[in-house]
C-alpha positions in Angstrom: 79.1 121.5 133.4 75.3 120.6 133.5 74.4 123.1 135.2 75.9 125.6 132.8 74.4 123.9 130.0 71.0 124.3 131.6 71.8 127.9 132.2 72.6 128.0 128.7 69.7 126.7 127.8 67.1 129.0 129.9 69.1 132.0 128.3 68.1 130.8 124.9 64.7 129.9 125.2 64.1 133.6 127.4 66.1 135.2 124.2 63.4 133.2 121.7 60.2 134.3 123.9 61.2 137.6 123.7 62.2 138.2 120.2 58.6 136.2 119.2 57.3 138.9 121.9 58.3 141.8 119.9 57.0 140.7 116.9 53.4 139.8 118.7 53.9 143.7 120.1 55.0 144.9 116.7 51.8 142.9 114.7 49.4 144.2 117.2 50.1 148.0 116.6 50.6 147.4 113.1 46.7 146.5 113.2 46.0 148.9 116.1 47.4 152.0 114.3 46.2 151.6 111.2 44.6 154.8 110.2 44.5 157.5 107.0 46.6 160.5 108.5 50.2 158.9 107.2 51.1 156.9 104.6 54.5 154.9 104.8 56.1 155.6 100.7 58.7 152.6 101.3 55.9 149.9 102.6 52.4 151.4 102.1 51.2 151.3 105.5 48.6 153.8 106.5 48.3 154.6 110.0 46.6 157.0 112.7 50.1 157.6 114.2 53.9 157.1 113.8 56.1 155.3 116.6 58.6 156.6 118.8 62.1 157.0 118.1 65.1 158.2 119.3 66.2 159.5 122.8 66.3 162.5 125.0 69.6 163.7 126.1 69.7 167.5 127.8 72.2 168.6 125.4 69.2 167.8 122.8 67.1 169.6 124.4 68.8 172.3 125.5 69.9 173.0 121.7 67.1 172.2 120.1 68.8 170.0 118.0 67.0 168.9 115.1 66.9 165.1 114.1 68.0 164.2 116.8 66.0 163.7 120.3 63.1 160.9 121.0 60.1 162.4 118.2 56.8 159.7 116.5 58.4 159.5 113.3 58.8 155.6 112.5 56.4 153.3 110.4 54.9 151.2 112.7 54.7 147.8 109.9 58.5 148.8 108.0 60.6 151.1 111.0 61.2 153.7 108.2 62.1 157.2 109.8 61.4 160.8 109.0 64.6 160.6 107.4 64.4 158.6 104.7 61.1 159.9 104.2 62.4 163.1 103.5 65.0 162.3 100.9 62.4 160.3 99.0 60.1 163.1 98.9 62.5 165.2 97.4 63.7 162.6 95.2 60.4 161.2 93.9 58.2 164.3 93.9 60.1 167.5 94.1 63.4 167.0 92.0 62.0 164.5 89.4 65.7 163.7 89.0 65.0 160.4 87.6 62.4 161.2 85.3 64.8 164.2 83.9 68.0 162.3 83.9 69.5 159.3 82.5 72.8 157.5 83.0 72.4 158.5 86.8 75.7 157.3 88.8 75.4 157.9 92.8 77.5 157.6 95.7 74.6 156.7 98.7 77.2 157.2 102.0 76.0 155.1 104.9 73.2 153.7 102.7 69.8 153.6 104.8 67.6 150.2 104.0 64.7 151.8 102.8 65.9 154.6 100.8 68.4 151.9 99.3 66.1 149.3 98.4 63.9 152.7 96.3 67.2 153.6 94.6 67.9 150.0 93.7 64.7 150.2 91.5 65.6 153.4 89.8 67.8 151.5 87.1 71.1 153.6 87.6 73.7 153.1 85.4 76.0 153.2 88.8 74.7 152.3 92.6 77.9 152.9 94.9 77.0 152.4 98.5 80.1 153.0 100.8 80.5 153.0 104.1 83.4 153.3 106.9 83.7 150.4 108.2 84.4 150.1 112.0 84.6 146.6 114.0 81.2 147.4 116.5 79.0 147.0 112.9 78.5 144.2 110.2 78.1 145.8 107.0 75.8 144.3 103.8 78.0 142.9 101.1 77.1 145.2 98.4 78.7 148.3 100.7 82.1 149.0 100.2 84.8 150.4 103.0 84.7 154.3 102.1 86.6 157.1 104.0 84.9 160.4 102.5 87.3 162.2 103.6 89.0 160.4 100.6 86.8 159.3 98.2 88.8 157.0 95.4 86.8 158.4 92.5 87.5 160.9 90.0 86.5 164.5 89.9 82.9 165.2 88.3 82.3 161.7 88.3 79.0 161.3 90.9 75.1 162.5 89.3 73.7 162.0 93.0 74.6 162.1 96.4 73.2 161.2 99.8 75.1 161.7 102.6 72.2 161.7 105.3 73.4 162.8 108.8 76.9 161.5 108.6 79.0 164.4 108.6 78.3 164.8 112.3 80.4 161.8 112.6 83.7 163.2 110.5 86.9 165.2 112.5 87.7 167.0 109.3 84.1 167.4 108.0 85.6 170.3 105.7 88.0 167.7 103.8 84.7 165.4 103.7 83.0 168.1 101.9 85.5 169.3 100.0 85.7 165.7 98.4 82.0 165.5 98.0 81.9 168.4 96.2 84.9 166.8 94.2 83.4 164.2 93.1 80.3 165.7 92.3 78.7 166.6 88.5 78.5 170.0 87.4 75.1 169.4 86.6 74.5 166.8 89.5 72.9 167.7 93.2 74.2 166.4 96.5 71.3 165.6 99.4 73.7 167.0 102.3 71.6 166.7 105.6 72.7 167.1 109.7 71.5 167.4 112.9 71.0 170.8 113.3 70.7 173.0 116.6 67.9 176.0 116.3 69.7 177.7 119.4 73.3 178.1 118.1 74.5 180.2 115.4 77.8 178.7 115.6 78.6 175.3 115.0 80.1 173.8 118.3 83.1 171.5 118.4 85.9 170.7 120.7 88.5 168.1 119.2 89.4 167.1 123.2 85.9 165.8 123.7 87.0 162.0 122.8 85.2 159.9 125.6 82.0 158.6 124.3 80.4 159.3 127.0 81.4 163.1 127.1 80.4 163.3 123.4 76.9 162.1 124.4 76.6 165.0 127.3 78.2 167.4 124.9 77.1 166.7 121.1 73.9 164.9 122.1 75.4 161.1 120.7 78.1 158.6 121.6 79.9 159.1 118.3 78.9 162.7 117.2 82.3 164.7 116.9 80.2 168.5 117.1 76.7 170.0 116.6 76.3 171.7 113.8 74.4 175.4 114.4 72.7 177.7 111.4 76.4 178.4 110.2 75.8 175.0 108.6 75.4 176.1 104.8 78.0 178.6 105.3 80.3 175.7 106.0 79.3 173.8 102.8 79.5 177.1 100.5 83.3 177.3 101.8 83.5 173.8 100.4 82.9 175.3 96.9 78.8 174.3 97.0 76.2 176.3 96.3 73.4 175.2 98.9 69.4 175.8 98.8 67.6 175.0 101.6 63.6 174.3 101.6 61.2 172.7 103.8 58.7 169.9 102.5 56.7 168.8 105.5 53.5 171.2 105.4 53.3 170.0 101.0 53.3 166.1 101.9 51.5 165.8 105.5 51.2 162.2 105.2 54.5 161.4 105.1 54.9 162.7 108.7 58.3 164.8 107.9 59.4 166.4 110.6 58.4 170.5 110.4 61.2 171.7 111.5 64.4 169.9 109.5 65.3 171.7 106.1 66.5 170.1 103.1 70.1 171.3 102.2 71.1 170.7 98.5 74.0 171.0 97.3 75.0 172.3 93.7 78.2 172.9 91.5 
């Protein structure tokens, strides 16, 4: 019994050296990087570069899959990502949505930490954050247990949504965007984004592909169900949605968007 409390012991002081590691490592490039080509819109950080994140899988590479793969696109002080980047740059600077509107009620599905601290200031008359809640994840108390596939809200009843690279994860994506678009204001938009592969032109999917480890060969991540291809808006149209689709990153360099992912909105 000693000796397994010693063992016990060594494992938590090696765990405690190396998380006060990491933050030495992540303080250090904080100051190294520091630098006027981006600027971080969530912390304020300006830096000479971004930080790595992600991971190569062939599949990713092979397809050219956008969004996905190992790409310099995190804040070095906050970990912010291209991602969330994006939907604020539409949000704050291209859309003006909550400078136009007022009464705003959202649905944010799988609510990202950044871009949900930003909407928390934007004094919405309704903030839902939902979430499907599976046992491998702890969840923040202020996100509720949401299937979208079966969203328990009215019809017309959302301003704004974000649903940022989720629907990768859904079986019946259709049903999940047939009740987005449900729930969704005539006059409202929906912020509808995916990896997207550059080589296909039809979206790939293969409902016997259940192992996780077969969906990471085959759809480039553990617990991606397909890879969507540039029949992607033609998906969402059959939904009912009209879709326009834009690019921001060559009008706000210093947000370090990634040049090659579009911006699919969705409208009634």
């Amino acid at each position: 019994m000693k000796v397994l409390k010693f063992e016990a012991n060594e494992i938590s002081v090696s765990t405690n050296y190396m998380k006060r590691l990491k933050t030495i490592v992540r303080k250090a490039k904080v100051y190294l990087f520091q630098g006027s080509k981006y600027e971080c819109p969530f912390c304020g950080y300006k830096s000479s570069k971004l930080g790595t994140f992600g991971f190569d899988l062939p599949v990713i590479l092979e397809k050219e899959i956008v969004g996905s793969g190992l790409r310099r696109c995190r804040c070095y002080k906050c970990n912010a990502i291209d991602r969330e980047r994006l939907i604020y740059a539409y949000l704050e600077y291209e859309s003006r949505f909550f400078m136009e509107k007022s009464e705003i009620t959202t649905l944010h599905v799988s609510p990202e930490k950044h871009l949900s601290t930003y909407l928390s200031k934007q004094n919405l008359k309704e903030y839902i954050k939902g979430d499907l809640f599976v046992g491998r994840y702890s969840y923040p108390e202020d996100v509720v247990n949401m299937d979208i596939t079966e969203i328990p809200y009215p019809d017309n009843y959302f301003d704004l949504i974000i649903c940022n690279h989720v629907l990768e994860h859904i079986t019946n994506d259709h049903q999940a965007m047939t009740e987005l678009y449900r729930v969704l204001k005539p006059s409202g938009i929906a912020i509808l984004q995916v990896p997207i592969s550059l080589q296909l032109q039809h979206t790939y999917e293969d409902e016997l592909v259940i192992d996780p480890k077969d969906r990471e060969r085959e759809f480039g991540q553990y617990d991606h169900v397909r890879i969507y291809a540039q029949d992607y808006a033609d998906r969402l149209v059959a939904a009912g949605f009209q879709i326009n689709e834009f690019s921001l990153s060559s009008k706000y360099p210093k947000l370090g968007l990634n040049p090659k992912e579009k911006l699919f909105i969705g409208n009634k």
